[in-house]
Kinemage of the C-alpha trace (Angstrom):
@kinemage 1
@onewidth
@group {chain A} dominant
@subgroup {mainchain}
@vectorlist {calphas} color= white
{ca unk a 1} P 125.132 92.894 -82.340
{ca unk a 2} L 122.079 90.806 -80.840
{ca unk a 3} L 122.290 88.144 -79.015
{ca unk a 4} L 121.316 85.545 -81.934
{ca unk a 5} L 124.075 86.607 -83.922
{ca unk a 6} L 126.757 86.533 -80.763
{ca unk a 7} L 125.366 82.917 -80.654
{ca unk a 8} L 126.147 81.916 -84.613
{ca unk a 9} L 129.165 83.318 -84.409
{ca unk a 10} L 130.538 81.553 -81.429
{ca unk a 11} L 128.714 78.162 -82.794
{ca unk a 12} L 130.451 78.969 -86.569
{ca unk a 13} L 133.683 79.446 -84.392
{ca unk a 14} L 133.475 76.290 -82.285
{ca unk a 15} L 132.248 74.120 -85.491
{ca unk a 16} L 134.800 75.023 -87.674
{ca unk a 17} L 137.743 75.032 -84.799
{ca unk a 18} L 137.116 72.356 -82.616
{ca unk a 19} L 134.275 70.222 -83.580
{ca unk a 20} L 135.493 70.006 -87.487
{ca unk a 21} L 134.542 66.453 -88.267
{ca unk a 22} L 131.024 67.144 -86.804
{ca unk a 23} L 127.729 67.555 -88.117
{ca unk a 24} L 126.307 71.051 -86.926
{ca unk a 25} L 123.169 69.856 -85.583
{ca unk a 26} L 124.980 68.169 -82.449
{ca unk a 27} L 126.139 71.592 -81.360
{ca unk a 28} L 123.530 73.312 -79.996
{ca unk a 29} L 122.755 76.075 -77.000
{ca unk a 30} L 122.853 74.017 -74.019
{ca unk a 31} L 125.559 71.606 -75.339
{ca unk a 32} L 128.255 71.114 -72.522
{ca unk a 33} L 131.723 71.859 -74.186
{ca unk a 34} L 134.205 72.157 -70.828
{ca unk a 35} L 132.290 69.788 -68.426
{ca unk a 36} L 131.910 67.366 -71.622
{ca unk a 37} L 135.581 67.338 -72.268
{ca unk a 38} L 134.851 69.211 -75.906
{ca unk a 39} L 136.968 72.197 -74.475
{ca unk a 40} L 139.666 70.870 -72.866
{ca unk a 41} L 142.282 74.121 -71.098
{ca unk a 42} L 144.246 74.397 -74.399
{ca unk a 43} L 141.106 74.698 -76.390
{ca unk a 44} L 139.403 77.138 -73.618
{ca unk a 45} L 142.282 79.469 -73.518
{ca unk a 46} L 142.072 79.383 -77.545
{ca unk a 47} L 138.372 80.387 -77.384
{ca unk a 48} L 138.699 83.041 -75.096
{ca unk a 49} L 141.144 84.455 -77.480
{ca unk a 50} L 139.163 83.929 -80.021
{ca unk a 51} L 136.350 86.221 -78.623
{ca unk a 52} L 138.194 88.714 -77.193
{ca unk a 53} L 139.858 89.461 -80.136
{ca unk a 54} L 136.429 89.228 -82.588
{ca unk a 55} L 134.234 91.028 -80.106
{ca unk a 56} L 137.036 93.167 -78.829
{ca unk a 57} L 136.374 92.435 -75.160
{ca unk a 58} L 138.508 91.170 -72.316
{ca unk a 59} L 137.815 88.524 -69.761
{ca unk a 60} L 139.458 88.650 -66.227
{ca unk a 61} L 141.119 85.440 -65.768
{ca unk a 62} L 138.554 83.794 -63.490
{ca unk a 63} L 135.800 83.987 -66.677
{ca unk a 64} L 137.565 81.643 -68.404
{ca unk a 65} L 135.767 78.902 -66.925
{ca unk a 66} L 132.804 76.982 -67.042
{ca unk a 67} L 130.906 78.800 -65.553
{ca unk a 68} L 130.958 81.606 -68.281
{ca unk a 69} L 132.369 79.179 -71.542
{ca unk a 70} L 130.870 75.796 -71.084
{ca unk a 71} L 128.150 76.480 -73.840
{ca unk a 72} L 126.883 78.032 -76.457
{ca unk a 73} L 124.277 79.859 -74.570
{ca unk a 74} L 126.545 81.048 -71.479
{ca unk a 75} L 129.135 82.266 -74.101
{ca unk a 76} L 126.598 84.702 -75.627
{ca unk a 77} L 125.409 85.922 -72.171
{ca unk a 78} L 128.832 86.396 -71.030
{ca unk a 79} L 129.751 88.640 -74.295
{ca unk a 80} L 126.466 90.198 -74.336
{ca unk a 81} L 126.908 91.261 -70.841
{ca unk a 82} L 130.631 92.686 -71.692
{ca unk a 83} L 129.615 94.726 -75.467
{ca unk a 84} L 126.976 96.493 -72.898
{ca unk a 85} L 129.523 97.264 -70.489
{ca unk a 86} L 130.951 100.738 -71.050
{ca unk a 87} L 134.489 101.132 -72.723
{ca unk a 88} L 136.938 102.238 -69.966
């Protein structure tokens, strides 16, 4: 899976999940979702889910911050970086 579509289907996700009443076009890459207050721990905790269980990775409890989840783009790096990590 490339990188473009790790990024639709995290943007798909968030639209449809948490930002239903939204037009797409104010979701984009570099859109802050924790530090903005879009994600707030509930909804964090429900995205990580999300992803691990569509991209069938795991993140180690300090990932699931902003640092790795507060957009789009960082998302998509952070689960690009994990599918090219070998299975254990």
């Amino acid at each position: 899976m490339n990188i473009q579509n790790i990024r639709q289907t995290v943007r798909d996700h968030i639209l449809k999940e948490f930002l239903r009443d939204e037009s797409p076009g104010v979701l984009t890459d570099t859109t802050p979702l924790i530090s903005a207050g879009v994600l707030d721990s509930i909804s964090t905790i429900k995205l990580a889910s999300f992803l691990e269980e569509h991209f069938k990775i795991e993140f180690k409890a300090h990932e699931v911050s902003p640092s790795h989840l507060d957009t789009v783009a960082a998302i998509a790096d952070t689960l690009a970086r994990k599918l090219s990590q070998p299975k254990k």
